[in-house]
C-alpha positions, 0 to 999 in steps of 0.5 A, spaced: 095 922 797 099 927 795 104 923 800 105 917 798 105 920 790 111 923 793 114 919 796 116 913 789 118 919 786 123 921 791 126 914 791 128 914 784 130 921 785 135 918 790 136 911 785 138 916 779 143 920 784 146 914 786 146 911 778 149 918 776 155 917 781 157 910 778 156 912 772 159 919 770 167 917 772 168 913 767 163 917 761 167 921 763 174 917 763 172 915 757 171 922 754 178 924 756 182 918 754 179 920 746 182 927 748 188 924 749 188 921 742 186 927 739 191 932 741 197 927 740 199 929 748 206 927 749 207 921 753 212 916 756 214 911 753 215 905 758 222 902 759 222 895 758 226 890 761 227 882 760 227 880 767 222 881 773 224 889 777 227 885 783 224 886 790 217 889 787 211 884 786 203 885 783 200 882 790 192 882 790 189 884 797 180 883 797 181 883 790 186 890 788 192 888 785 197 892 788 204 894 788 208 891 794 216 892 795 219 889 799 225 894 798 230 896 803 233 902 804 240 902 806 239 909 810 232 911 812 231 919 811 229 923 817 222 923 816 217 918 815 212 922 811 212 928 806 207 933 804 204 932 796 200 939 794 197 940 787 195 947 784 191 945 779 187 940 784 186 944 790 191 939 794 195 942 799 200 939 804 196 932 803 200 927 807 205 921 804 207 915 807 215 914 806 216 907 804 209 904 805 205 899 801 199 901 806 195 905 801 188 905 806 192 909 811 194 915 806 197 916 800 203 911 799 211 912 797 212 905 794 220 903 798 225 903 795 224 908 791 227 915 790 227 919 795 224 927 793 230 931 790 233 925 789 235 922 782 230 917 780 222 916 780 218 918 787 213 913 786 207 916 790 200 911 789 193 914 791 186 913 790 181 914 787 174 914 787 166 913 784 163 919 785 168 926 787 162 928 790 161 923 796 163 925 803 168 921 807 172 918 802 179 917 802 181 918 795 186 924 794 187 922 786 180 922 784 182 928 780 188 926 777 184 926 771 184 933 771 191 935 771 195 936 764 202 937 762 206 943 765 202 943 771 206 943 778 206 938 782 210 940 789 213 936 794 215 938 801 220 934 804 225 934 810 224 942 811 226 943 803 221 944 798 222 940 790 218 942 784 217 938 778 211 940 772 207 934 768 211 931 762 206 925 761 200 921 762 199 915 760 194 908 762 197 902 764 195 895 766 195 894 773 200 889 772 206 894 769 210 894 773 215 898 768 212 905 770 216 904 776 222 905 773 225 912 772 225 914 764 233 916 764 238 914 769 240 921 770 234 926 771 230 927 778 222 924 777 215 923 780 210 918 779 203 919 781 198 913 780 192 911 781 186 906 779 181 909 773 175 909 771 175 912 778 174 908 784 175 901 780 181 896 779 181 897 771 187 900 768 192 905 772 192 912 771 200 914 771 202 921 770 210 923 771 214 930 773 220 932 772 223 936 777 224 943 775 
């Protein structure tokens, strides 16, 4: 009897983990979009332009709108990939593909963006996920929520090492394709993008460095 008492409540025990997992990302998304409010925390303003940005379009794939540049370097670099760490999230030596929209292999470097060290905007795109604590996932910006300004973001790249620290953070449409541009022609940036809340296809979290 006291069996099969135990086994309903662990059922629910499970259901309530389950619910749990869905449900605090985007409480906790919630929380920190009202901090950002209320600490007046600096952000980028987006660039606007009065065409389209050429060669870069919002494409849907099984319902995630996406990024996709059709953009074509006129030399490729020397690598095919390079390392992303961020002290402040445990992220060490995490793999980007260069010029790649294939976001379901790793992170992505949308091509024909600037190359790392290079002026312009390193545009890196990530995901994210429901629960930060399910194994198995591939969502290295699960926590990009966490980081804040002056924070590190280092990149290695082609055997050198570049360091930018966080200027701003903001939340866009998925559709904004603004965030991709540069905030001056002459300074050296990086973009890190995910979805958010964690794991759905609401908003675009974008936070920006400048390199040091």
């Amino acid at each position: 009897m006291v069996v099969s008492k135990l086994i309903p409540i662990g059922f629910l025990a499970i259901g309530i983990f389950i619910l749990m997992q869905v449900i605090l990302p985007i409480v906790s998304f919630q929380v920190w979009s009202l901090g950002q409010k209320y600490q007046n925390q600096i952000l980028i303003s987006p660039k606007k332009s009065n065409g389209q940005i050429l060669g870069i379009s919002v494409q849907s794939k099984d319902s995630f709108p996406a990024f996709v540049s059709s953009l074509k370097r006129e030399s490729k670099p020397n690598y095919d990939q390079f390392n992303l760490s961020i002290p402040r999230l445990k992220m060490e030596s995490g793999s980007v593909l260069v010029d790649s929209n294939d976001l379901d292999k790793s992170m992505v470097h949308l091509p024909g963006s600037a190359l790392p060290g290079e002026k312009g905007n390193v545009f890196i795109s990530g995901h994210s996920a429901f629960g930060r604590f399910i194994p198995g996932q591939n969502a290295p910006f699960a926590k990009l929520l966490d980081l804040k300004k002056n924070d590190e973001i280092i990149v290695e790249a082609g055997g050198s090492k570049f360091i930018y620290k966080v200027v701003g953070i903001k939340v866009v449409n998925p559709s904004d394709l603004s965030v991709i541009l540069p905030p001056d022609e002459q300074g050296r940036y990086i973009s890190l993008m995910t979805c958010v809340p964690p794991g759905l296809n609401l908003k675009r979290l974008v936070v920006l460095g400048k390199m040091v």
